[in-house]
C-alpha positions as CSV (number, residue, x, y, z in Angstrom):
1,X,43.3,105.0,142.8
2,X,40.8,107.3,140.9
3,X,37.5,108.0,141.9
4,X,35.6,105.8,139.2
5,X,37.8,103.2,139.5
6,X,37.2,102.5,143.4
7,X,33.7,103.0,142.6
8,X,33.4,100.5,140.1
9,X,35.2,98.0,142.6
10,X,33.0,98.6,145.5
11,X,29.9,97.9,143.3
12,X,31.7,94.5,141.9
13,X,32.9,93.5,145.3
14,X,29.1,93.3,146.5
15,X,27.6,92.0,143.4
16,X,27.9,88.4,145.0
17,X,26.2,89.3,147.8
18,X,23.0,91.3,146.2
19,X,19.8,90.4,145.3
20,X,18.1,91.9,142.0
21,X,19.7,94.5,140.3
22,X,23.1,93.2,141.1
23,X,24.6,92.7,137.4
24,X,22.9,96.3,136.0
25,X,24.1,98.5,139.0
26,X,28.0,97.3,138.4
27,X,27.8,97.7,135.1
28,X,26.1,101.4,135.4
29,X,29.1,101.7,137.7
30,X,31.4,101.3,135.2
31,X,30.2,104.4,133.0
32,X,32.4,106.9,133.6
33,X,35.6,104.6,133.8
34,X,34.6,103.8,130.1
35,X,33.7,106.9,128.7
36,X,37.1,108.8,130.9
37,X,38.3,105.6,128.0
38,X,36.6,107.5,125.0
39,X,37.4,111.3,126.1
40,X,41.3,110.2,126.1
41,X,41.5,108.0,122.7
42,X,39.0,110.8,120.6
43,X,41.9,112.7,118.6
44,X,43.1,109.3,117.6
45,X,39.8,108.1,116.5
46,X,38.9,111.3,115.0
47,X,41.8,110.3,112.4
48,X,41.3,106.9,112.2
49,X,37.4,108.4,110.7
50,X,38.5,110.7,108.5
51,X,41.7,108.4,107.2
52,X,38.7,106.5,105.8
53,X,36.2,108.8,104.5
54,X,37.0,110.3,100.9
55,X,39.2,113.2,100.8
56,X,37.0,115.9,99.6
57,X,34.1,115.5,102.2
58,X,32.1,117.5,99.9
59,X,32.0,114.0,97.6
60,X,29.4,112.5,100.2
61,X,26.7,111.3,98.2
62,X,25.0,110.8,101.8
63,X,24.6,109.3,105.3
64,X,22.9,106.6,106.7
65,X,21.8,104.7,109.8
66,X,21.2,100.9,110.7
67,X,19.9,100.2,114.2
68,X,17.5,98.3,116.4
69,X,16.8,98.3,120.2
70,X,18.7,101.0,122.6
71,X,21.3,101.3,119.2
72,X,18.2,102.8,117.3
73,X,17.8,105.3,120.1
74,X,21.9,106.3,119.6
75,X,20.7,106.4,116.3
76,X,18.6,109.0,116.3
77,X,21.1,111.2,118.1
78,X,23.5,110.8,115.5
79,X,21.0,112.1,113.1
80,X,21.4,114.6,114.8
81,X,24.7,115.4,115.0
82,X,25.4,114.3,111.4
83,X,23.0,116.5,109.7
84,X,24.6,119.8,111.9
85,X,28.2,118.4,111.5
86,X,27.5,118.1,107.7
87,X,24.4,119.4,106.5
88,X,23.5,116.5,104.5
89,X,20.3,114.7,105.5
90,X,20.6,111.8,107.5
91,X,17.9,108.4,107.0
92,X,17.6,105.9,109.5
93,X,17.7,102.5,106.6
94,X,14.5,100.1,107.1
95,X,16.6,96.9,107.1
96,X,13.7,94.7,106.2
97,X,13.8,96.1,103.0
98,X,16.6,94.5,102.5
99,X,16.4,91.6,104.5
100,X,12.8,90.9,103.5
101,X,11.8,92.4,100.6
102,X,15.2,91.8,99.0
103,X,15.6,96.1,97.9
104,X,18.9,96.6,96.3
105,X,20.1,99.8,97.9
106,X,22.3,102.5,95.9
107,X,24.8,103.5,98.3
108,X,28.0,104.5,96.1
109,X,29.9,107.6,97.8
110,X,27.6,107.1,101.0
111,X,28.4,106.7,105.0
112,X,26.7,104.0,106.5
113,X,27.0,104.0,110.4
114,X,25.6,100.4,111.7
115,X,25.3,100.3,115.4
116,X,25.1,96.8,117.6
117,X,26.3,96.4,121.0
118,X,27.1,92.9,120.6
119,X,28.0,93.3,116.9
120,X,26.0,90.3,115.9
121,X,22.6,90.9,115.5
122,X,21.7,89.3,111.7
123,X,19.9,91.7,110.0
124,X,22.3,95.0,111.3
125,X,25.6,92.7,109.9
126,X,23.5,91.5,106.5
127,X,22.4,94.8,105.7
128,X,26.1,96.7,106.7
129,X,27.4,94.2,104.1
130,X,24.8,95.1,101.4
131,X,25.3,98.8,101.5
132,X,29.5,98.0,101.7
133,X,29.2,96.0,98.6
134,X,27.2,99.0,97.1
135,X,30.0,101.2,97.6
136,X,29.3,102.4,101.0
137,X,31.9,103.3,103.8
138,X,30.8,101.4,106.7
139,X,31.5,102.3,110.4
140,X,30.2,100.1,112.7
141,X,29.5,101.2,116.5
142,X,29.6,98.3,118.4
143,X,30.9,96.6,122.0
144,X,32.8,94.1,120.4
145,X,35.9,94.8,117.8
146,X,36.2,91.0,116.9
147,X,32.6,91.0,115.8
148,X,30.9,90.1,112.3
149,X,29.9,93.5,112.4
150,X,33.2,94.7,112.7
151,X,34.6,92.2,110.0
152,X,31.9,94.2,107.5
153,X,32.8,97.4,108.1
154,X,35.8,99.9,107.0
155,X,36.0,101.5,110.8
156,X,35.2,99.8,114.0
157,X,34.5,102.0,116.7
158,X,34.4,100.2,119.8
159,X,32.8,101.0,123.4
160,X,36.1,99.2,124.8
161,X,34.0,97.6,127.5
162,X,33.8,93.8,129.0
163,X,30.5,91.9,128.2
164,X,27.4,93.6,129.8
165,X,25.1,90.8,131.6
166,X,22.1,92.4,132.4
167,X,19.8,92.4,129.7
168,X,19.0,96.2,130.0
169,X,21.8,97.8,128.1
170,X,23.7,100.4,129.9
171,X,27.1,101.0,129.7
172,X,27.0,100.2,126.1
173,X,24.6,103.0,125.4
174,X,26.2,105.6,127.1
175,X,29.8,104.2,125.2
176,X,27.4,104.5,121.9
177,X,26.6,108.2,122.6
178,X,30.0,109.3,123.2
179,X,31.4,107.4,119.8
180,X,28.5,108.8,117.8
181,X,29.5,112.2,118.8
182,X,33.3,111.8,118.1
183,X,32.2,110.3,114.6
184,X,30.0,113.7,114.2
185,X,33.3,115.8,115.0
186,X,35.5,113.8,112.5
187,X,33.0,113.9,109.4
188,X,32.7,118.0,109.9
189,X,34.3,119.8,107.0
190,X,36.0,122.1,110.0
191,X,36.0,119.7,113.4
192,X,36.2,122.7,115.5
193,X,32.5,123.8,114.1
194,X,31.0,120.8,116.5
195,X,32.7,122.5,119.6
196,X,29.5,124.9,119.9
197,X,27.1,121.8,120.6
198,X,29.4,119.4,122.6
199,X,31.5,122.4,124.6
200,X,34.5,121.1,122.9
201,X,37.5,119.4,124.7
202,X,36.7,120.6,128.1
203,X,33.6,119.2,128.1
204,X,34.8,115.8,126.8
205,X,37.3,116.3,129.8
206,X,34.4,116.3,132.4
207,X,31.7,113.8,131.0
208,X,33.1,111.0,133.2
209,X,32.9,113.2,136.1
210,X,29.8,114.4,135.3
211,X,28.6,111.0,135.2
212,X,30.0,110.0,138.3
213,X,28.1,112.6,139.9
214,X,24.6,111.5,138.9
215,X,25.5,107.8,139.9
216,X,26.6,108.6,143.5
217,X,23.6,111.2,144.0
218,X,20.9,108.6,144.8
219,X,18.4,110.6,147.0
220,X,16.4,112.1,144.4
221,X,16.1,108.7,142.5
222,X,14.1,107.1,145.2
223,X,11.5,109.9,145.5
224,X,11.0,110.1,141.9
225,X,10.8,106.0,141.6
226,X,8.3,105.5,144.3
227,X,6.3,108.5,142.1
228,X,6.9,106.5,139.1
229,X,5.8,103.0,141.0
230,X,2.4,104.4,141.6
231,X,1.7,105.2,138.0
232,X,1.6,102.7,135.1
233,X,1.7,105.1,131.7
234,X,5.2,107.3,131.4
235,X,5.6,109.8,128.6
236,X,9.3,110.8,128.4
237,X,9.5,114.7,126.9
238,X,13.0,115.9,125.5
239,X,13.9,117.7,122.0
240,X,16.3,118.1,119.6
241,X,20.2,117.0,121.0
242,X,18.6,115.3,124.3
243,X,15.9,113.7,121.9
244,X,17.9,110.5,122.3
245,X,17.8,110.2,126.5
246,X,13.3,110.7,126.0
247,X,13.6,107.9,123.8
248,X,16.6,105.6,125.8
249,X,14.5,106.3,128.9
250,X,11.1,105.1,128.1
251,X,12.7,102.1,126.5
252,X,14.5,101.2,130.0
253,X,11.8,101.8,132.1
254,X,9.4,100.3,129.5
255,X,11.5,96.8,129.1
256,X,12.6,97.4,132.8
257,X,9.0,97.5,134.5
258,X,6.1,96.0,132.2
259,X,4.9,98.9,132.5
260,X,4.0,101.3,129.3
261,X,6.4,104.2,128.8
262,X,6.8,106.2,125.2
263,X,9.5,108.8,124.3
264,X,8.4,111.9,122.1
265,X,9.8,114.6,121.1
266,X,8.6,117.5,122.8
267,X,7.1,119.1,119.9
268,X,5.4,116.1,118.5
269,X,4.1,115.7,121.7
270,X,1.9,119.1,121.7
271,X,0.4,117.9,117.9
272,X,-2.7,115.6,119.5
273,X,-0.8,113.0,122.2
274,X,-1.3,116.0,124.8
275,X,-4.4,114.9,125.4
276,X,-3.5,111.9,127.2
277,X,-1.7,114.5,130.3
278,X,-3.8,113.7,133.5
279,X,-3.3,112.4,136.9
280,X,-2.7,108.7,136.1
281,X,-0.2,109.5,133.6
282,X,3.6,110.2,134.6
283,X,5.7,112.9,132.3
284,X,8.9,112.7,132.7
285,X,10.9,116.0,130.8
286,X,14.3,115.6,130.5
287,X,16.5,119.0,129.3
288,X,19.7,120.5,129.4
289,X,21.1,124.6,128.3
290,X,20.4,125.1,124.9
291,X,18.0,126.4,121.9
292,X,14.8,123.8,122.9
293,X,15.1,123.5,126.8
294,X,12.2,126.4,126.7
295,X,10.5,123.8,124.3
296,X,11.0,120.7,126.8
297,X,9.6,123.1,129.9
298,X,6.6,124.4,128.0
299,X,5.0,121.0,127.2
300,X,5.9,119.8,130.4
301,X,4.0,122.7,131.5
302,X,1.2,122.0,129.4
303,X,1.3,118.3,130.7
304,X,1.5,119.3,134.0
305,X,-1.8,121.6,133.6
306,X,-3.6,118.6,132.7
307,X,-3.2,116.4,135.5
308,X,0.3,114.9,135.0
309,X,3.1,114.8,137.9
310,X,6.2,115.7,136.6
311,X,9.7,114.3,137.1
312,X,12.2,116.5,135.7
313,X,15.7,115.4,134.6
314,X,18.1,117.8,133.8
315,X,19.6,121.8,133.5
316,X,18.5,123.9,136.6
317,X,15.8,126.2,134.6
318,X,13.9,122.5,134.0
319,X,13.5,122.0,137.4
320,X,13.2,125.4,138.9
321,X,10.4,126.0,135.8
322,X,8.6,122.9,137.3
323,X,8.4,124.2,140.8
324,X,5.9,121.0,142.1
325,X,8.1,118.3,140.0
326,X,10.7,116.2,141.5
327,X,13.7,117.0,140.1
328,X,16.5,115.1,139.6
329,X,19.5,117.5,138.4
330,X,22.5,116.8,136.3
331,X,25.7,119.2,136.6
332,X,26.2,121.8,133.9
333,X,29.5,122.4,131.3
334,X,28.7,120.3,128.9
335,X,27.2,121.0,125.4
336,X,23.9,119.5,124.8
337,X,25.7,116.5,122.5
338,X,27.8,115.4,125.5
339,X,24.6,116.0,128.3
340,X,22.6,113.7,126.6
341,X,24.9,111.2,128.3
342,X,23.8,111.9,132.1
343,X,20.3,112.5,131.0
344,X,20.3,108.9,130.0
345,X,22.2,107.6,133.3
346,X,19.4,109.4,135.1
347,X,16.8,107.4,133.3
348,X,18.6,104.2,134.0
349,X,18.6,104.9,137.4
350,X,15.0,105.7,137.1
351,X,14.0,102.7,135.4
352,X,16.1,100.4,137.9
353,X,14.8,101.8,140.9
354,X,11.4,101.9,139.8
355,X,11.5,97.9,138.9
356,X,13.1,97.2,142.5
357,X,10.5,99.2,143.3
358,X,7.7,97.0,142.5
359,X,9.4,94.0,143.3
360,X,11.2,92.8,140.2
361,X,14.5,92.0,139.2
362,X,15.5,94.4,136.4
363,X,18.5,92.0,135.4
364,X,16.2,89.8,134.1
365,X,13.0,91.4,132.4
366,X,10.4,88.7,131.4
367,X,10.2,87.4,128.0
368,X,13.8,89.1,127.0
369,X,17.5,88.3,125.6
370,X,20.6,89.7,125.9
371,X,20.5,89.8,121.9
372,X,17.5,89.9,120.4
373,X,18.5,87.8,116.8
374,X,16.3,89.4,114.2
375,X,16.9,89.3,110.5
């Protein structure tokens, strides 16, 4: 029996008997079982991708996003990766313009990546089928292959998970990140140009260990949620390829807690919101080895100057260059595309632990749905 697999059971097999935070810690449980899932079906997805884009990539007319919720946050990290796997500018699509406003977009030649866990959300399936019917290739990201959003779109890739029943999403995030990457490597004129940022087939080899790792290293969690319990503003810091775990992170402990929590990039940070660093006001930076870790650790810095206690998530030099922050480390070897994956574990865990913490039950956050039905 492999690791995560008698992990995952032991979890399940006291879900029954637990109190709050039952249905969100077995399902955080299952992480690496699902993403070991997506690491050994990438080459065939990778083809399954590029079997549908047109043949000369260089005929992309352009790339687009559709998102809301936790899928907005995977979102932003396949900007990301799209714009460096391609160099085409990647926009994140306002579906209310379509929706609402009734905008007929011009999307001949284009990829249009819609992302919904449950697949179902109106406005994410209305507006996949606009842009399709414009002459768009749609891929949708999603939980469920048997979806509406799947039945609109030329590619399903699917998480290949059961139903999450916590309302924070968790597994189906961290499914998200992986499939957004693996899209990144298939739409790259040469796949192998992507290795530099995810560490290649290695590193796909040890995210579910990695993973598994964070989840059974608990300790540092409860020191840095009873620091978070005693403060009611958090300001998630990351940039660049770990943007995307700032941004998941505040939104978990935000919806999570009651409590306010905003992700910024580091950078944006430093241009005016600075000046709300002091004592009352949590940071929590959030880095792994690459060209803006330095960034991530100087605003912190800065932060930290003011007032702010720091929790820092991440690469060794993020904690060792926060000497008074409690860290909570996440192991090394993989490129910053595949490490945004245990950055965003560790702010689940955060977010959980902080909620039990103060006496909630973060399977059920007040006034909040499993799917939130916008259109």
């Amino acid at each position: 029996m492999c690791a995560t697999t008698s992990r995952r059971e032991a979890v399940m097999s006291s879900v029954i008997d637990a109190g709050p935070g039952r249905w969100v810690a077995a399902e955080m449980a299952e992480q690496p079982a699902v993403l070991a899932g997506i690491a050994g079906r990438r080459d065939v997805e990778i083809e399954r991708i590029r079997a549908a884009l047109p043949r000369d990539r260089e005929e992309l007319g352009g790339i687009s996003l559709i998102a809301r919720g936790s899928s907005d946050n995977v979102a932003v990290h396949a900007r990301y990766l799209l714009e460096l796997a391609t160099g085409l500018p990647v926009s994140l699509v306002a579906p209310s313009l379509v929706t609402r406003y009734h905008r007929e977009l011009r999307a001949r030649n284009h990829l249009a990546v819609a992302l919904s866990q449950s697949g179902r959300t109106p406005e994410i399936v209305t507006v996949a089928e606009h842009l399709a019917s414009r002459g768009a290739t749609v891929v949708a990201v999603t939980n469920h292959d048997d979806s509406p959003l799947a039945a609109a779109s030329a590619v399903t890739l699917s998480v290949g998970t059961g139903s999450e029943i916590a309302v924070p999403a968790t597994k189906t995030v961290t499914g998200q990140l992986a499939l957004v990457t693996l899209l990144a490597e298939a739409v790259a004129p040469d796949g192998a140009d992507m290795d530099r940022w995810t560490g290649g087939a290695t590193a796909w080899n040890r995210l579910a260990e990695v993973v598994a790792g964070v989840l059974d290293d608990t300790a540092a969690v409860e020191d840095a949620a009873a620091l978070a319990r005693d403060h009611k503003v958090g300001i998630h810091l990351a940039r660049g390829l770990t943007y995307a775990a700032a941004l998941e992170g505040a939104l978990k402990s935000k919806e999570t807690t009651r409590r306010v929590h905003e992700g910024y990039s580091s950078a944006d940070f430093l241009h005016g919101p600075l000046t709300v660093a002091s004592p009352e006001v949590l940071v929590v930076a959030y880095g792994a080895d690459g060209p803006v870790l330095g960034d991530v650790l100087d605003t912190a810095s800065a932060a930290s100057d003011l007032g702010s206690p720091v929790i820092a998530i991440g690469a060794p030099e993020l904690l060792s260059g926060l000497p008074s922050a409690v860290g909570l480390p996440v192991a090394g070897g993989l490129g910053e595309a595949l490490a945004v994956v245990p950055l965003v574990v560790r702010g689940q865990q955060l977010a959980v632990s902080t909620t039990l913490e103060l006496g909630m039950d973060p399977d059920r956050p007040v006034g909040l749905n499993k799917v939130t039905a916008t259109h």
